[in-house]
NUVEXKE-506262 format. One record per atom (N, C-alpha, C): residue number from 0; z, y, x. Coordinates in nm, 4 decimals. Example, Ala and Ser with C-alpha at 12.3 -4.5 7.8 and 13.67 -1.06 7.14 Angstrom:
! residues 2
+-----+----------+----------+----------+
:   k :       pz :       py :       px :
+-----+----------+----------+----------+
:   0 :   0.7800 :  -0.5690 :   1.3190 :
:   0 :   0.7800 :  -0.4500 :   1.2300 :
:   0 :   0.7800 :  -0.3300 :   1.3200 :
:   1 :   0.7080 :  -0.2250 :   1.2850 :
:   1 :   0.7140 :  -0.1060 :   1.3670 :
:   1 :   0.7870 :   0.0030 :   1.2900 :
+-----+----------+----------+----------+
END
This chain:
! residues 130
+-----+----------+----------+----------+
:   k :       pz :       py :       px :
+-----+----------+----------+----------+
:   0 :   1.4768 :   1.6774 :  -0.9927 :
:   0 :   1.3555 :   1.6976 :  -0.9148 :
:   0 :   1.3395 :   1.5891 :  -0.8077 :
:   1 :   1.4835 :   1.5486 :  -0.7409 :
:   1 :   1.4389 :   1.4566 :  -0.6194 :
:   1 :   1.4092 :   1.3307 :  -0.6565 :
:   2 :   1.4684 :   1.3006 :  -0.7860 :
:   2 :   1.4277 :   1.1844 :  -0.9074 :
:   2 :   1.3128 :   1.1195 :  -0.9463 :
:   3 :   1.2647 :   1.2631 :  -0.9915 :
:   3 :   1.0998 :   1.2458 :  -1.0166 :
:   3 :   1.0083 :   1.1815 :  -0.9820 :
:   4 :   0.9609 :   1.0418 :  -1.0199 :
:   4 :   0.8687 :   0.9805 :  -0.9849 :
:   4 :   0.6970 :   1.1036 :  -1.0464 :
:   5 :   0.6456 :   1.0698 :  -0.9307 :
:   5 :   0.5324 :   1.1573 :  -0.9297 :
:   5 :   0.4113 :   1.0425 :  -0.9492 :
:   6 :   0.2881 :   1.0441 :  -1.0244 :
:   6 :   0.2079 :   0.9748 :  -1.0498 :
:   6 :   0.0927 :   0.9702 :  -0.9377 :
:   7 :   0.0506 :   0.9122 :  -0.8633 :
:   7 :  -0.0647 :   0.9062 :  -0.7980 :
:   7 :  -0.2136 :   0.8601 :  -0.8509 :
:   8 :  -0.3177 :   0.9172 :  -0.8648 :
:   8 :  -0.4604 :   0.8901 :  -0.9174 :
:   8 :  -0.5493 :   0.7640 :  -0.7793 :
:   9 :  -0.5546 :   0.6632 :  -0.8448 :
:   9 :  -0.5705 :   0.5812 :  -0.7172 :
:   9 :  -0.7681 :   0.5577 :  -0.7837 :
:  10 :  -0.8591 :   0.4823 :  -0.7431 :
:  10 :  -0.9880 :   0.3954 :  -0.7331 :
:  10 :  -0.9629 :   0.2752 :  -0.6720 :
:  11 :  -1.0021 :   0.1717 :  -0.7744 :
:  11 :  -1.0398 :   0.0725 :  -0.7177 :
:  11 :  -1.1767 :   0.0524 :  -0.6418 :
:  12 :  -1.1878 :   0.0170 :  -0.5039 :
:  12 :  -1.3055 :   0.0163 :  -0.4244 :
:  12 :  -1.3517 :  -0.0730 :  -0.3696 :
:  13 :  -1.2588 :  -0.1848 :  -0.3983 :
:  13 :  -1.3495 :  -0.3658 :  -0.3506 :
:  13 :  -1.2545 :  -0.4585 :  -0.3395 :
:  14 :  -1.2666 :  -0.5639 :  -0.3949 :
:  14 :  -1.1715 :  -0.7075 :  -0.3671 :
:  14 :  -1.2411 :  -0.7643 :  -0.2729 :
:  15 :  -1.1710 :  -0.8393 :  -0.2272 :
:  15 :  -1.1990 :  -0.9535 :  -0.1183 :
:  15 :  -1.0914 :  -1.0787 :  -0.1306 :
:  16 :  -1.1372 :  -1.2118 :  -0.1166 :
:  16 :  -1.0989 :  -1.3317 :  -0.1122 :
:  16 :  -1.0158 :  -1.3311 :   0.0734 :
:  17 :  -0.8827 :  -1.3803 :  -0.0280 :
:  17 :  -0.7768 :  -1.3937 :   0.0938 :
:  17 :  -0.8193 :  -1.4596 :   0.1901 :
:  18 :  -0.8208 :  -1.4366 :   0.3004 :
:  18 :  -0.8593 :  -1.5496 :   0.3886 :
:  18 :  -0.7293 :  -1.6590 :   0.4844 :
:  19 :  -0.6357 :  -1.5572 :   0.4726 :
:  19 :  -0.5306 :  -1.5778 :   0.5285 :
:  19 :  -0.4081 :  -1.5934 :   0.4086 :
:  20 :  -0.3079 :  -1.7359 :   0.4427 :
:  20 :  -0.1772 :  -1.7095 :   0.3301 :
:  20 :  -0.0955 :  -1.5631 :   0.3127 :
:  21 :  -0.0485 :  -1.5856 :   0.1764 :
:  21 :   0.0396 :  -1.4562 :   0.1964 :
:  21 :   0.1710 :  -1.4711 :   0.2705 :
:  22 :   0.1837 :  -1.3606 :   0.3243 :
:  22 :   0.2856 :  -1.3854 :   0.4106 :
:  22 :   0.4034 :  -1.3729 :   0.2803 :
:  23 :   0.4046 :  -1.4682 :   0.2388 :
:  23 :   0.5103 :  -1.5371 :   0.0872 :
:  23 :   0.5076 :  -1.4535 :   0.0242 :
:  24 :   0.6169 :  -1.4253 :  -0.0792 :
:  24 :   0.6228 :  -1.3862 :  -0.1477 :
:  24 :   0.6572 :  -1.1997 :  -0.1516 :
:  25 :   0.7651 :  -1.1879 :  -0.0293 :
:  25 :   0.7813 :  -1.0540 :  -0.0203 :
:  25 :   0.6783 :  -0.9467 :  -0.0119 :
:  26 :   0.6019 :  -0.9653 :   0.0510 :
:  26 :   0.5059 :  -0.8439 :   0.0922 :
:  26 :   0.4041 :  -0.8961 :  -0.0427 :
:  27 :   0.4136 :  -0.7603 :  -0.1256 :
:  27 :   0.3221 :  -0.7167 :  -0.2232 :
:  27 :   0.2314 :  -0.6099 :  -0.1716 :
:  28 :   0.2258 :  -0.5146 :  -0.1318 :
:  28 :   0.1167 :  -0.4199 :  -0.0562 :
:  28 :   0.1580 :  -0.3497 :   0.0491 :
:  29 :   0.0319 :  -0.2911 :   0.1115 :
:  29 :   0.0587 :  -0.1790 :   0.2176 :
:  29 :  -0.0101 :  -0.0666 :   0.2116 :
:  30 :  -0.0161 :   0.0002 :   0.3371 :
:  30 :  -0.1767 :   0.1111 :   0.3332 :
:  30 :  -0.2354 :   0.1242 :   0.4574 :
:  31 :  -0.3197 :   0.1341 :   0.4300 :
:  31 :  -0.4420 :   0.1474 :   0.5217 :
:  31 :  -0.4399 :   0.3400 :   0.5402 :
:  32 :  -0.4014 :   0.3806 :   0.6190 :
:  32 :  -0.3872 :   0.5471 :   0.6637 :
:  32 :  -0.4872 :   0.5887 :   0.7700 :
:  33 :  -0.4183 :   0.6715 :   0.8314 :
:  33 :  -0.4666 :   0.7699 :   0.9597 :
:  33 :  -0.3668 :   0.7628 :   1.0402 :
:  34 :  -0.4222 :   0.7163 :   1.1227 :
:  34 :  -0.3787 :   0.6893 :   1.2828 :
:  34 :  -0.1937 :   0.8209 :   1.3078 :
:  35 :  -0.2569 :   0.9122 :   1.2671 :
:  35 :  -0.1671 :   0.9862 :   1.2760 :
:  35 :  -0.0080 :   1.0038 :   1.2567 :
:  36 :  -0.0108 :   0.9051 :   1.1334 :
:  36 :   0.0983 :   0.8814 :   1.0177 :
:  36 :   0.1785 :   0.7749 :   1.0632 :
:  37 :   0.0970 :   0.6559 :   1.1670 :
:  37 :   0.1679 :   0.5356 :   1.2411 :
:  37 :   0.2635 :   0.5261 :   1.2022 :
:  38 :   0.2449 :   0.3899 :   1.1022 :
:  38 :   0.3379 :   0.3789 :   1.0554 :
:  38 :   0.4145 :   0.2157 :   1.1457 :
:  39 :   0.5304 :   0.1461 :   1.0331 :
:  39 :   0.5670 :   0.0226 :   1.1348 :
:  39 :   0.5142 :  -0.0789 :   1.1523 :
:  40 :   0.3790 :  -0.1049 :   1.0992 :
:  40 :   0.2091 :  -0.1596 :   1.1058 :
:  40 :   0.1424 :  -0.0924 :   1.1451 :
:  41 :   0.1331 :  -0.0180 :   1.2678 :
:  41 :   0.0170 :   0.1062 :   1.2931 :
:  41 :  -0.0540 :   0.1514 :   1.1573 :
:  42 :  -0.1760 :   0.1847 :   1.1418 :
:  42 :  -0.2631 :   0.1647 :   1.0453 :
:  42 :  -0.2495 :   0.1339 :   0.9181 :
:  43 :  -0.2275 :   0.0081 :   0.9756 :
:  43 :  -0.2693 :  -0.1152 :   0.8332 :
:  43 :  -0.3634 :  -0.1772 :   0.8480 :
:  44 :  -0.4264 :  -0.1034 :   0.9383 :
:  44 :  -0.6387 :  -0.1673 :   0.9077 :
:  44 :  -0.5765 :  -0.3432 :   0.9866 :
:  45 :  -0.5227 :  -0.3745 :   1.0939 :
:  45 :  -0.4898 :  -0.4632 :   1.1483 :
:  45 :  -0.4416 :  -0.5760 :   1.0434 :
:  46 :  -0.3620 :  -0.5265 :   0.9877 :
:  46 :  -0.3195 :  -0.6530 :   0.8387 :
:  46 :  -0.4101 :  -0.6582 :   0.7197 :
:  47 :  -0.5189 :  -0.5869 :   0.7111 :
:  47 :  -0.6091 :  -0.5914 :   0.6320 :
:  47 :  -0.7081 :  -0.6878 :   0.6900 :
:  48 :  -0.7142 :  -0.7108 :   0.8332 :
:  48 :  -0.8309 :  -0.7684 :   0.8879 :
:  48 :  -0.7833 :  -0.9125 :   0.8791 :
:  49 :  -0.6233 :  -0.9373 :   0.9121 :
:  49 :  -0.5603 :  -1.0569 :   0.9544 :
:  49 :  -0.6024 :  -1.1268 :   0.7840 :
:  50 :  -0.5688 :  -1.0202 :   0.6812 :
:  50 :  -0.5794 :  -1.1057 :   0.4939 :
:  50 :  -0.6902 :  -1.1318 :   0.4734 :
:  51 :  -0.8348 :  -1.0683 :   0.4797 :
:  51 :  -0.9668 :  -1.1044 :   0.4870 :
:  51 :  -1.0302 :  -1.1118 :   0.5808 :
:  52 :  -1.0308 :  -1.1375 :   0.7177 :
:  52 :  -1.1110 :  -1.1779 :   0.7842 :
:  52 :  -1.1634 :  -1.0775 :   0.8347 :
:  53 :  -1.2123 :  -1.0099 :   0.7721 :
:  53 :  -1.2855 :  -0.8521 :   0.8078 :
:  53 :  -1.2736 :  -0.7357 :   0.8590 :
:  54 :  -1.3844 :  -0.6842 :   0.9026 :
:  54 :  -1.3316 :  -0.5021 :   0.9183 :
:  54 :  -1.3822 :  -0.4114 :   0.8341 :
:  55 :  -1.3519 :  -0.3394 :   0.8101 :
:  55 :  -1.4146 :  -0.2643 :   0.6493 :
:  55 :  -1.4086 :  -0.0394 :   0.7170 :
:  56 :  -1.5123 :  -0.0381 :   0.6704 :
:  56 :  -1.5225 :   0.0741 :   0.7239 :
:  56 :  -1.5072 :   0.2003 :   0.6249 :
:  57 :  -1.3496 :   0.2032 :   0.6507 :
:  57 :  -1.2498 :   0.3259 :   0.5600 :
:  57 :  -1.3006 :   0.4675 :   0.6380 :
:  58 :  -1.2730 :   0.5357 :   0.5531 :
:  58 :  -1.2596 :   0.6673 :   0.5571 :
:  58 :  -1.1507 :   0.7225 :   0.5574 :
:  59 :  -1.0473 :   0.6794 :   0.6894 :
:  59 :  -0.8997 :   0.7240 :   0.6957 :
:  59 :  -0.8980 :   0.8513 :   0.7689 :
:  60 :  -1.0076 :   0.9370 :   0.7615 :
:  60 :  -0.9471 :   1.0596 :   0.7756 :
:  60 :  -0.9272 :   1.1506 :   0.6914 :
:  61 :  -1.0282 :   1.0804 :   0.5875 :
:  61 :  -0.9858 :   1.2071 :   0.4419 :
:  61 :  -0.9163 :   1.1115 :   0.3553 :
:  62 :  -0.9030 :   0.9643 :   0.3507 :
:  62 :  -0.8161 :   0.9423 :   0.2099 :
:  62 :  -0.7128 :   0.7960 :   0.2863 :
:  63 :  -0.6514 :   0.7580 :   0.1918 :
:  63 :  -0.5575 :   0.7051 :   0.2035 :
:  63 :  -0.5651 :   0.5659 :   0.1498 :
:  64 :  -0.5395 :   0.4572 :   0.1465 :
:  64 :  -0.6133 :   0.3079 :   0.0889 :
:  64 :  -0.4314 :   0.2634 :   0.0529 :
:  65 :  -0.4365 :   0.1942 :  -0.0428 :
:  65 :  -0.3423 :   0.0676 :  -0.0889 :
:  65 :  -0.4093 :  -0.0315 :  -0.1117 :
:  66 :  -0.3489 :  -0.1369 :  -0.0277 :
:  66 :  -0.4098 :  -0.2723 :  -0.0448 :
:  66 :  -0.3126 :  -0.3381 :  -0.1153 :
:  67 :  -0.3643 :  -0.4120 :  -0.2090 :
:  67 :  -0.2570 :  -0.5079 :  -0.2848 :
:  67 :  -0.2778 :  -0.6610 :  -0.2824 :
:  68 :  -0.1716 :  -0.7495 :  -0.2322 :
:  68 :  -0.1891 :  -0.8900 :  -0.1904 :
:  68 :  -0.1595 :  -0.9867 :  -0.3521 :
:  69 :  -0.2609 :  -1.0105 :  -0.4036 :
:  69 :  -0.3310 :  -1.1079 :  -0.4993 :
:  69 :  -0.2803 :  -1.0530 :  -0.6529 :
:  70 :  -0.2282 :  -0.9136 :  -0.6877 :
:  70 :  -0.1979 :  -0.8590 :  -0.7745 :
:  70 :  -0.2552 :  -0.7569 :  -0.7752 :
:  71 :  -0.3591 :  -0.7449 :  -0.9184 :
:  71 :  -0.4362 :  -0.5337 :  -0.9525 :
:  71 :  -0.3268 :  -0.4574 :  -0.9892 :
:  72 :  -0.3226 :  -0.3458 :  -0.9352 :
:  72 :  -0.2348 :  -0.2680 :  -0.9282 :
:  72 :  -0.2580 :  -0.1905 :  -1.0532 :
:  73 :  -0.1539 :  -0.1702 :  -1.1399 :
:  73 :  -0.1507 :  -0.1324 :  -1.2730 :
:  73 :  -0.1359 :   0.0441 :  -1.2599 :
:  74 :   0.0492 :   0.0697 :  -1.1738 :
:  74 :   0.0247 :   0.2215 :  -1.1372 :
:  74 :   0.0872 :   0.2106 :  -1.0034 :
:  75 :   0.0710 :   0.3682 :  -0.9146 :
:  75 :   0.1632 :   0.3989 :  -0.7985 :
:  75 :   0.2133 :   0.5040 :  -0.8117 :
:  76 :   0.3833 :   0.5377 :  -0.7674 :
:  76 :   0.4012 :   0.6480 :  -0.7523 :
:  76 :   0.4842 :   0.6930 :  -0.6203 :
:  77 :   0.5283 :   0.8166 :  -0.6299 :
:  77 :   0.6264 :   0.8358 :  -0.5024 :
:  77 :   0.7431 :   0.9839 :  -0.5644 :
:  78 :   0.8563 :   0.9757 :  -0.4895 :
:  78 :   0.9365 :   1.0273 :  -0.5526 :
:  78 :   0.9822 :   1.0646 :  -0.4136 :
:  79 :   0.9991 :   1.1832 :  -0.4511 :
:  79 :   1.1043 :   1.2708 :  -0.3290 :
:  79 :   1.2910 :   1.1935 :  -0.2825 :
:  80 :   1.2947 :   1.1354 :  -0.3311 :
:  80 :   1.4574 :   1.0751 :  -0.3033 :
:  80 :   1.4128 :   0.9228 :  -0.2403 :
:  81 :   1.3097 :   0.9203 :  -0.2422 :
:  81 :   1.2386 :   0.7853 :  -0.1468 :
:  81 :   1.1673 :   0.8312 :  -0.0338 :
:  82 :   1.2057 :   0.8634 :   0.0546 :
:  82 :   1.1533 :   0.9328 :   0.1435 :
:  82 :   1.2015 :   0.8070 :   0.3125 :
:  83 :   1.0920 :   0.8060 :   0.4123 :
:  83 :   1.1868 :   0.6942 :   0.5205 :
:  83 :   1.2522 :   0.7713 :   0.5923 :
:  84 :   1.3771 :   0.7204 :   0.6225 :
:  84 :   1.3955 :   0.7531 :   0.7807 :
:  84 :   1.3332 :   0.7609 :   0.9053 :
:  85 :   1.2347 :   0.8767 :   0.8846 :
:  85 :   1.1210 :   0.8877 :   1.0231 :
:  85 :   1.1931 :   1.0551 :   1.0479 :
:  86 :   1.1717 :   1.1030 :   1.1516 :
:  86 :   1.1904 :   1.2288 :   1.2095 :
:  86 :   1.0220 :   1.2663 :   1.2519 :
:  87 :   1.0296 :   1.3851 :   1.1932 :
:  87 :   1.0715 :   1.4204 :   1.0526 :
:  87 :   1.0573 :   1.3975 :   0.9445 :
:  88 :   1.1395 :   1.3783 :   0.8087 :
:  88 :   1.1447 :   1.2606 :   0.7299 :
:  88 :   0.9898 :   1.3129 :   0.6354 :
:  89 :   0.8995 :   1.2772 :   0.6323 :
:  89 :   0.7782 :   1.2593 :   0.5411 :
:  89 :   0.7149 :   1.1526 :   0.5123 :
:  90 :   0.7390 :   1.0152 :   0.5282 :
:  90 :   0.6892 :   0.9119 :   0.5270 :
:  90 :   0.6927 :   0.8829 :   0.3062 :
:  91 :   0.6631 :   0.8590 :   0.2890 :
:  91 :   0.6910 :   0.8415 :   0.1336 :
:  91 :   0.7116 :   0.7135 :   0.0695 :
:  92 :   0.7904 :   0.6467 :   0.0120 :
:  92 :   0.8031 :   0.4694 :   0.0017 :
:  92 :   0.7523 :   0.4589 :  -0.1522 :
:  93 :   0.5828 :   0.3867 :  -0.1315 :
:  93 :   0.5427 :   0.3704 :  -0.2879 :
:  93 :   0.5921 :   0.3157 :  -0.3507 :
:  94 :   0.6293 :   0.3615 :  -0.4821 :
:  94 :   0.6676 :   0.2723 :  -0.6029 :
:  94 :   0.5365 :   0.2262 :  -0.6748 :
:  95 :   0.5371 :   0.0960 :  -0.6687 :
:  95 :   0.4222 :   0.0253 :  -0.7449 :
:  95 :   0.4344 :  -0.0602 :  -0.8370 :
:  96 :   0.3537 :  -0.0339 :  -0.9601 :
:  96 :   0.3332 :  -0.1292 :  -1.0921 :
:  96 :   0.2379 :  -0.2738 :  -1.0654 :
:  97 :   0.2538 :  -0.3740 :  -1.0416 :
:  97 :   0.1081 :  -0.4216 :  -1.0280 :
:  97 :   0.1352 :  -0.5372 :  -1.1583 :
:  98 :   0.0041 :  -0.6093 :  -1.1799 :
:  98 :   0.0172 :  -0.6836 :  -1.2959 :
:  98 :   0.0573 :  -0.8194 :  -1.2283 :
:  99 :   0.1060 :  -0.9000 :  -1.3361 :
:  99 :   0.1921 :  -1.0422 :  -1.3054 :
:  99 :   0.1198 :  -1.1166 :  -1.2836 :
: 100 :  -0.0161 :  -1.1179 :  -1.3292 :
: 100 :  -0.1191 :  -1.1997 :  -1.3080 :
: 100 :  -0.1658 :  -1.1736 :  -1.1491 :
: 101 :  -0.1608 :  -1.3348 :  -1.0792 :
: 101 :  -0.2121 :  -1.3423 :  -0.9655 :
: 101 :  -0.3440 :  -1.4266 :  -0.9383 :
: 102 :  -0.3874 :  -1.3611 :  -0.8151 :
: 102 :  -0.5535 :  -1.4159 :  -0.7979 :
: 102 :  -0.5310 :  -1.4234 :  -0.6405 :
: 103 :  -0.6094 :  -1.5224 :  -0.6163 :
: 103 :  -0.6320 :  -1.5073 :  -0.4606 :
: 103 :  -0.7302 :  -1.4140 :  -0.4090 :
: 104 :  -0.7009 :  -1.2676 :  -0.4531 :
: 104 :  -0.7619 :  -1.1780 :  -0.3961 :
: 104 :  -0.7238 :  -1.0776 :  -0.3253 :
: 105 :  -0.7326 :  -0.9893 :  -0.2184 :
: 105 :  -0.7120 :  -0.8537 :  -0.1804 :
: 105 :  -0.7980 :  -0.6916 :  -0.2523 :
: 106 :  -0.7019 :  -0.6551 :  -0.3275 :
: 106 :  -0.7745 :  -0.5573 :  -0.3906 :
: 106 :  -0.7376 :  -0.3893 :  -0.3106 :
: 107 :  -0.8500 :  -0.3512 :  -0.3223 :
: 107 :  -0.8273 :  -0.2142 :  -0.1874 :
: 107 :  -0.8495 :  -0.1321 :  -0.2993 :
: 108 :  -0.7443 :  -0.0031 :  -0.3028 :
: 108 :  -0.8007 :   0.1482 :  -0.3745 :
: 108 :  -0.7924 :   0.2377 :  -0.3117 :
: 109 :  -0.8293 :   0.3370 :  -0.2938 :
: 109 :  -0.8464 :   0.4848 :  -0.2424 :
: 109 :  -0.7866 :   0.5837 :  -0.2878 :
: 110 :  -0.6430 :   0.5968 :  -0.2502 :
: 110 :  -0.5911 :   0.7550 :  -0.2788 :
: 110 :  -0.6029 :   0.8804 :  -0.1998 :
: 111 :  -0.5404 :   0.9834 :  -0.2165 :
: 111 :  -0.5381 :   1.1127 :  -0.1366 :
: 111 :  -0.5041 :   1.0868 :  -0.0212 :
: 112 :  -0.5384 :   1.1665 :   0.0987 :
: 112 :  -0.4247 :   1.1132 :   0.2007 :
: 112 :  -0.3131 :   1.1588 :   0.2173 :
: 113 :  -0.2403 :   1.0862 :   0.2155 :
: 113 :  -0.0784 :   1.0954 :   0.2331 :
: 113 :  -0.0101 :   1.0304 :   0.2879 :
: 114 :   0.0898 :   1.0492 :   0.3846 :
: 114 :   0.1811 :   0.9067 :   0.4242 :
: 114 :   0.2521 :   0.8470 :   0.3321 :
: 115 :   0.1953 :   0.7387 :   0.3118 :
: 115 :   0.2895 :   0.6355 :   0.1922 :
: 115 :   0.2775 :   0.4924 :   0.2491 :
: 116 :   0.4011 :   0.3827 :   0.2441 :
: 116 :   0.3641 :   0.3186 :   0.2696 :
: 116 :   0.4940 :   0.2458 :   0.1502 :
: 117 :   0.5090 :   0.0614 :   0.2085 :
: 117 :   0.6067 :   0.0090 :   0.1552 :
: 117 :   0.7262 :  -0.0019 :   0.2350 :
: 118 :   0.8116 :  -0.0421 :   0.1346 :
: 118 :   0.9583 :  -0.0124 :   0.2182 :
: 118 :   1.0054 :  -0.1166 :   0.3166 :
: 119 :   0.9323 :  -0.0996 :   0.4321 :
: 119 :   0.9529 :  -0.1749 :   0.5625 :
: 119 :   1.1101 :  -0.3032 :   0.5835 :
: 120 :   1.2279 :  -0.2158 :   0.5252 :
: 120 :   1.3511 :  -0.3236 :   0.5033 :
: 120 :   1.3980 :  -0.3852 :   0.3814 :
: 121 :   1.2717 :  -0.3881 :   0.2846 :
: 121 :   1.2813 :  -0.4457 :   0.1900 :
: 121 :   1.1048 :  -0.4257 :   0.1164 :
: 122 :   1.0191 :  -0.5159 :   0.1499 :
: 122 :   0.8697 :  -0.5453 :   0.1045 :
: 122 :   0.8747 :  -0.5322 :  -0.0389 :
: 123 :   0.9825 :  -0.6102 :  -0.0965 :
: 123 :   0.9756 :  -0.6139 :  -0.2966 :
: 123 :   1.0643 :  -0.5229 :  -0.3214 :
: 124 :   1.0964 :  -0.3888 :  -0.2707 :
: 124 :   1.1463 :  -0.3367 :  -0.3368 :
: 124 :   1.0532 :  -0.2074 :  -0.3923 :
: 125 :   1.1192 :  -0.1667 :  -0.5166 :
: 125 :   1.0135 :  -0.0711 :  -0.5533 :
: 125 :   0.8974 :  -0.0909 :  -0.5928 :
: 126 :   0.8705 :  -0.2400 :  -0.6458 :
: 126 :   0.7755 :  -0.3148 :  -0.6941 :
: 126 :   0.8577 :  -0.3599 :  -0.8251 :
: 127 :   0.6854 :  -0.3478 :  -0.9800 :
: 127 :   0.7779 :  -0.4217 :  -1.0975 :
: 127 :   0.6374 :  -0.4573 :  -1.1183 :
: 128 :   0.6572 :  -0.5705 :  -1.1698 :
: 128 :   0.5782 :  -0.6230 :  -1.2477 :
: 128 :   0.5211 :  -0.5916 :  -1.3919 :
: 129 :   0.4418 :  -0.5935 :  -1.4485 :
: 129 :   0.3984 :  -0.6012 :  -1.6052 :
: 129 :   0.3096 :  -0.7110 :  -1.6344 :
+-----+----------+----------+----------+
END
């Protein structure tokens, strides 16, 4: 059970042209949340603005955003034995599929809300390619 990768139902809801380098190679995505969840990027909305330039007007009180840096995200999931070290522990560390093919784009989707983010002491982990 704590094994279990669980499937998440994501929407794609808009690309945008990088405006900013990637911060290399490690950081493959984040999320864009609710204030509430503060994570070790507040938000997210702040590193979303720094990659395109922009401010984009989410709906982080009912859903949850993954942004992905120049890779479409194929799947996401989250698994109970990936959980962060936050008190109290609910933070969730996405496991993400994205495709190998890269673009200089930022692609944003819309999940449930949930605290999920990436794994802060390791950006590529829990990331595979296809």
């Amino acid at each position: 059970m704590w094994n279990r990768r669980n499937s998440l139902e994501f929407t794609l809801i808009q690309t945008v042209p990088v405006a900013e380098k990637f911060y290399g190679d490690e950081l493959k995505w984040f999320s864009v949340r609710d204030e509430k969840f503060q994570g070790f990027h507040g938000t997210g909305e702040e590193m979303l603005r720094g990659f395109t330039g922009k401010s984009f007007d989410l709906d982080i009180e009912n859903y949850t955003y993954i942004v992905t840096i120049g890779h479409e995200l194929e799947s996401l999931k989250f698994s109970l034995s990936a959980i962060k070290n936050t008190f109290p522990p609910k933070q969730f560390v996405g496991i993400i599929t994205p495709k190998e093919e890269r673009a200089d784009l930022i692609y944003i989707y819309r999940i449930k809300k949930m605290d999920i983010d990436y794994d802060y002491h390791d950006p590529s982990g829990f990331v595979t390619f296809v």
